[in-house]
N, C-alpha and C positions, 0 to 999 in steps of 0.2 A: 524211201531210203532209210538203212538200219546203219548204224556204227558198225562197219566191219570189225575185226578183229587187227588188221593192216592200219586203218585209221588209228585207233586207240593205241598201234605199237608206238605209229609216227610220232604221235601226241607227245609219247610216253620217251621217245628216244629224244624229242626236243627238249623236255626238260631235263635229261638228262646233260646233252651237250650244252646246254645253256651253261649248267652248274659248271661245267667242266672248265669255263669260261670265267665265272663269276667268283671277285675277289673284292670288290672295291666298296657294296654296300655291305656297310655292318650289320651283322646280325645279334649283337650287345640286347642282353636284357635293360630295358630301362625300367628303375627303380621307381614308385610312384612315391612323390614328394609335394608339398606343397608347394604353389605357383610362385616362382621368384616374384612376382611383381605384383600388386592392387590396380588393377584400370582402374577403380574409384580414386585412388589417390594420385593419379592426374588428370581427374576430372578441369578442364580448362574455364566452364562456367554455361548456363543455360544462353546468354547470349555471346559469349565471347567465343562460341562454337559451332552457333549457328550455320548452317549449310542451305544454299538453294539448288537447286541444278533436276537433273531428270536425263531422259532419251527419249526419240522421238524413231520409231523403226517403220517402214515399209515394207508389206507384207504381200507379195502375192502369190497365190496360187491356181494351178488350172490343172483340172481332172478328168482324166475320159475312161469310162465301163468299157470295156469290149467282154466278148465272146456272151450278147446277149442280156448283158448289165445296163440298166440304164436309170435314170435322177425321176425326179418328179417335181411338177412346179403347177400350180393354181392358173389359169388366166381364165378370165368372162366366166369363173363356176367350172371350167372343164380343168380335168386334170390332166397334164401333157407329159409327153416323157422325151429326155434327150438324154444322150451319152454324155455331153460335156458339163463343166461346173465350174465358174471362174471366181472367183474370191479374191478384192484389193484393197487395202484396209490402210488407211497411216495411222500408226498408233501412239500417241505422247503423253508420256509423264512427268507429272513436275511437282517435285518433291519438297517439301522442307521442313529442316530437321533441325532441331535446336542441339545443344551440348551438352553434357548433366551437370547440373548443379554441382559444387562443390561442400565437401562434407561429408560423414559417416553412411547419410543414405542418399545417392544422388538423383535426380529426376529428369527425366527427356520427357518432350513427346516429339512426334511423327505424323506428318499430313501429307498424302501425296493424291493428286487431282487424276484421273484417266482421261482420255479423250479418245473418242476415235471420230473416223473421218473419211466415208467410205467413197472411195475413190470409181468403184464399178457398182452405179446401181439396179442397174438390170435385172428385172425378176429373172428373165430366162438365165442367165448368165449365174446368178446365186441361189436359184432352187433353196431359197426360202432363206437359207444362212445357217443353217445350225448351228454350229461351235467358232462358224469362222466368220459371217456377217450377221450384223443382228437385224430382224426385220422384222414386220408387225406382222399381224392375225392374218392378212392377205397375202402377205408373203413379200411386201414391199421392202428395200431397205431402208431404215431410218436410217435419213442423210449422216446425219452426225449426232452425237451424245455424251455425256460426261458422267461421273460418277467418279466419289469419294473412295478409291483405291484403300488407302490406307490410310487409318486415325487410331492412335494410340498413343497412351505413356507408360513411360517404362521407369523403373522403381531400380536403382542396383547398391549391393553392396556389397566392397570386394570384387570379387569377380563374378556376382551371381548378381544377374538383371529378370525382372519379372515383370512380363510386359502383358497390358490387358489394351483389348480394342480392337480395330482391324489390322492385321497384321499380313508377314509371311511366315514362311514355318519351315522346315527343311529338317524331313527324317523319312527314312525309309518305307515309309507307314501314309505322314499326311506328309503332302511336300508341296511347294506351291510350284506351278507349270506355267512355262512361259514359253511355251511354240508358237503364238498366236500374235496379233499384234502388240494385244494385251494380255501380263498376266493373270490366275487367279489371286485372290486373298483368301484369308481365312478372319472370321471373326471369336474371338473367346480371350481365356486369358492362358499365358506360357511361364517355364522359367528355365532359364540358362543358366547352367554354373560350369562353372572350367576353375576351380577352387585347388586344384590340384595338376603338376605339371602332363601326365599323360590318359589323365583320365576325365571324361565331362559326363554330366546329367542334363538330360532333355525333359520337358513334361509337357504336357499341353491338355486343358478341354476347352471344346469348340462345338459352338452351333449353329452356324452358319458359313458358308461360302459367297466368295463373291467370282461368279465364274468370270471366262475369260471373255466372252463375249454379250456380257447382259450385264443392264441395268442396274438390277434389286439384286439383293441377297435370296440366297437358296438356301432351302435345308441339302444333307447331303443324300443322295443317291450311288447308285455302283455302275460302274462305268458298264456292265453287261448283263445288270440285270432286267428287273420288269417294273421299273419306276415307283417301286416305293422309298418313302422317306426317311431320313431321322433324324432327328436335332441333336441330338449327342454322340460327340464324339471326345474315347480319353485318349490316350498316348503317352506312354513315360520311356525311357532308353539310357540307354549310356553307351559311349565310344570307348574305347579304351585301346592303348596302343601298348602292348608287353616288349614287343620289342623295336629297334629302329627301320625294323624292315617290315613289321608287321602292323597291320592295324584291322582292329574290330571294332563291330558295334550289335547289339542286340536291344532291341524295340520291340512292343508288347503295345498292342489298339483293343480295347473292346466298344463297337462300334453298336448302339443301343440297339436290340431289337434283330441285329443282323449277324453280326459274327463278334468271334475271339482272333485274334490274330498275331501272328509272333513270329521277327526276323530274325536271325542272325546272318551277319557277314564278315568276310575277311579280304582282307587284299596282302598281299605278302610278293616283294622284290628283290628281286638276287642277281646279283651282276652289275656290269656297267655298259651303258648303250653306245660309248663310244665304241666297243670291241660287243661284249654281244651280254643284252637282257635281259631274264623271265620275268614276268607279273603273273601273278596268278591270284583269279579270283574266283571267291563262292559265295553265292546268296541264297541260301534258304528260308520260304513262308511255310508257316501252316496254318489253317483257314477252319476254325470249329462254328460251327454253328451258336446261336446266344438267344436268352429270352424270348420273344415271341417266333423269331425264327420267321421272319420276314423275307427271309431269302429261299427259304425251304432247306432240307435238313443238308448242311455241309460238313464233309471231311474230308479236308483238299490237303497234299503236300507237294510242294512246286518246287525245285533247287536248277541253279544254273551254275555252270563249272567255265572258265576262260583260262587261255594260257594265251600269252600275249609274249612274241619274241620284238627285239627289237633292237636295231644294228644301225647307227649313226641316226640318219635322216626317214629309215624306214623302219614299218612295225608291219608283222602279220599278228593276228588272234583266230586262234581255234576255239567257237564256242560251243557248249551242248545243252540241253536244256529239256526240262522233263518234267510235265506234270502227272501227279499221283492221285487222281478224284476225278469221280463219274460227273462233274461238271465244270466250267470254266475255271482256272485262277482268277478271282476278282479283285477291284480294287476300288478304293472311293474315285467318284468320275468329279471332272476338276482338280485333282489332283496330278501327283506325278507318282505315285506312290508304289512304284511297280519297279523295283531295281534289280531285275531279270538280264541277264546278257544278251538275251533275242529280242529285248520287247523295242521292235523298229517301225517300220507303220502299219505293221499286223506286230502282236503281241507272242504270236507263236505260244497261244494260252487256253486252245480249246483241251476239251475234256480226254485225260489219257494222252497228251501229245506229246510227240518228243520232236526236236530239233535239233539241227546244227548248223551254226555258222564259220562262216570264213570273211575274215576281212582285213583289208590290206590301206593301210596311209603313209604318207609320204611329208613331211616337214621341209618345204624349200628354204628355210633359212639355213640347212646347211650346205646349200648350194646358190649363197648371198643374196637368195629375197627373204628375208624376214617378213612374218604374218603372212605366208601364200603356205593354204595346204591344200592337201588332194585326197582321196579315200575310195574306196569302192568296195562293196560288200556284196556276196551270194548268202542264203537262207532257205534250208527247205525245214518243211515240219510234215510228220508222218504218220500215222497210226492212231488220228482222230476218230475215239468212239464215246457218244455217247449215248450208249444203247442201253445200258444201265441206269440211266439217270431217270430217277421214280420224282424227286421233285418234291415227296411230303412231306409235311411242315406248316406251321404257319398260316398267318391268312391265302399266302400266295402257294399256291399249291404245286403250280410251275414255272417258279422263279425264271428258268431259264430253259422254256417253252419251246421248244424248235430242234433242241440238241440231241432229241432220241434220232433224229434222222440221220446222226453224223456219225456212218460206218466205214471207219477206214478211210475215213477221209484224209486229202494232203496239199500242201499249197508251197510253192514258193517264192522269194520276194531277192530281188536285185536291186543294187543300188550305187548310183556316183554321184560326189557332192565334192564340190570347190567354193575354199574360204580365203578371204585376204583380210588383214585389218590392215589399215593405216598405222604406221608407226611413229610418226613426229609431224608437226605444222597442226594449224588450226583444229584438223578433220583426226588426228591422233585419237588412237583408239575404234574409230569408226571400221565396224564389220559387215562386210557384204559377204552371202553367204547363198550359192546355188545347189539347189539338188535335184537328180531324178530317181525316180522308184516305181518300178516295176512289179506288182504282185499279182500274180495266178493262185487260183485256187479252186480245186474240183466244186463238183455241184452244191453240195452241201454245207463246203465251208463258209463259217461265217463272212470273209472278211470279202469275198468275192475276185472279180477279173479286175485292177487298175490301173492305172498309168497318173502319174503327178510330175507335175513341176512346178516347183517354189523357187522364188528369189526374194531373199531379206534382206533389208539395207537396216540397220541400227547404229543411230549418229548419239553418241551420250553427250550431252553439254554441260556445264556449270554457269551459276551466276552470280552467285555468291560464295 
């Protein structure tokens, strides 16, 4: 499937009528100015701010291969294969977090416990566990296990906190990912400033993860590459918002050994949703190759385009998406670090591909159930080649081993998912959240023939 010329008119006459519609968000330059306010200087006190609390989420999933797809699992030394893959996790967090000191330089720290608690242990059934049950060397699941989430303190002053230890992270680049029961961490030290009213600085380095479904701390790896390491990772960025409609950010990774890497995005809204919307957004990476070139030799450019209408209770988005490199868009694995408009349970990120999506959601709180929504999305991606991808470089010679076969390859991916939160009583806040997805894809493509179903329950509590 290619972008007609008809598509792109539509595109193009939507955001037209949008504007013709849109009067109500301002589109005012704001002025950059320093922060009205000091958060240090209502620091409330390390214990007179103390916090306990956490969530506790239910996570299951069940997977079946067709059209000749199928799992792998260990028993008595032989290796077996089935279509199906069931994955049931309870996952709980318990958090606590003190207040910061009060004074010119204030101090927190942060402790949060993981647990998980696997509710289906069946080798057949979790085919060993990868990212979703964690299991030993036989392929068993270990029943249940715990591990130190998050440990850190944090140093602020003003409005600029500088946090070392285990943490979370959240930038276009490293981001900590939370589809699982549990999410990752990241270990290193960061800093956060918002010292200014529409502009903030991010920075980070990091040498370790702690993924979502293990133990011990990792070095990092790429979510598609060929399992090499690295212990360093840097990160710096800024957001910056010029106008009240508009907001950007731009982020810069050099990832030791493996690449260079650099975002920019924007989001920009015009109109008003009671009568009619546009959002429109763009993300661009590009992906250089670095130092020893661990990955083998990259120069990737990847951007994704949305336009997003939206009319009381309902939203459509047109998305398109396009990578420029004779091999995958990568990204750190463990992460979330992929702010693409396609990336859905295929990434729509093979070598040379383009995509597009369509996807439509619905809000019943304007139709008096508040917290009940609906969605459904189609996605196809096209013109998979990578026939060109020579690989040299590096120790690894072919990073990304398998992808000359992929000529013309195409796959595409459906999908419906229904969410409710609780709005008051006890259970307030608490999100159940159902989906299904449907992905095909020709012989060659990565991501293969699947079918899923997930249901999440996440209850957040307090207790102090």
């Amino acid at each position: 499937m290619k972008l007609s010329s008809k598509v792109l008119l539509a595109m193009a006459i939507s955001s037209i009528t949008a504007t013709a519609y849109a009067e109500s968000v301002s589109q005012d330059f704001v002025p950059t100015t320093l922060a009205g306010t000091s958060a240090q200087s209502e620091a409330k006190g390390f214990v007179e701010d103390f916090s306990l609390g956490g969530q506790t989420r239910n996570w299951y999933s069940h997977e079946s291969k067709y059209r000749g797809g199928t799992f792998e699992y260990q028993k008595h030394g032989k290796t077996l294969t089935d279509r199906n893959r069931t994955n049931w996790v309870q996952g709980t967090i318990l958090n606590a977090s003190s207040g910061f000191t009060e004074g010119t330089v204030g101090v927190k720290t942060e402790v949060a416990v993981y647990n998980a608690l696997v509710l289906d242990r069946s080798k057949r059934d979790i085919k060993g566990g990868s990212n979703r049950t964690l299991a030993d060397s036989s392929g068993d699941a270990v029943d249940q296990w715990s591990k130190l989430g998050l440990a850190n303190v944090q140093f602020r002053v003003s409005n600029t906190t500088l946090t070392a230890g285990r943490q979370n992270f959240s930038s276009a680049i490293v981001d900590t990912i939370g589809n699982r029961a549990l999410p990752s961490s990241f270990q290193g030290v960061s800093i956060d400033s918002q010292e200014f009213s529409n502009l903030s600085f991010q920075g980070g380095i990091f040498d370790r993860v702690s993924p979502r479904s293990e133990q011990s701390l990792s070095k990092f790896r790429t979510e598609y590459g060929n399992g090499a390491e690295t212990d360093k990772v840097y990160t710096a960025g800024v957001n910056y918002q010029p106008l009240k409609s508009l907001k950007t950010s731009f982020f810069a990774a050099n990832v030791k050994d493996f690449w260079n890497q650099y975002y920019f995005g924007a989001t920009h809204e015009l109109g008003d949703s009671q009568q009619l919307a546009l959002t429109t957004g763009f993300n661009y990476y590009k992906t250089v190759d670095e130092g020893k070139k661990e990955m083998g030799e990259i120069d990737n450019d990847t951007y994704s385009l949305s336009l997003g209408l939206a009319h009381q209770a309902h939203s459509l988005t047109f998305s398109y998406q396009h990578v420029n490199g004779n091999e995958y868009f990568d990204y750190l694995h463990e992460t979330n670090g992929i702010y693409l408009a396609n990336s859905l349970t295929s990434d729509f990120n093979g070598p040379n591909e383009k995509s597009f999506q369509i996807a439509y959601a619905i809000n019943m709180a304007e139709y008096g159930v508040p917290g009940l929504k609906f969605n459904a999305y189609s996605a196809r991606g096209w013109d998979i080649d990578g026939t060109h991808y020579t690989g040299n470089g590096g120790r690894a010679k072919f990073a990304y081993d398998g992808i000359q076969k992929q000529d013309g390859e195409k796959h595409q991916e459906y999908g419906v998912g229904a969410g409710y939160a609780i709005q008051s009583g006890p259970l307030k806040a608490t999100a159940i959240r159902a989906t299904y997805v449907e992905h095909r894809g020709s012989k060659f493509q990565s991501d293969g023939s699947i079918k899923e179903f997930r249901l999440v329950t996440t209850i957040p509590f307090n207790i102090l």
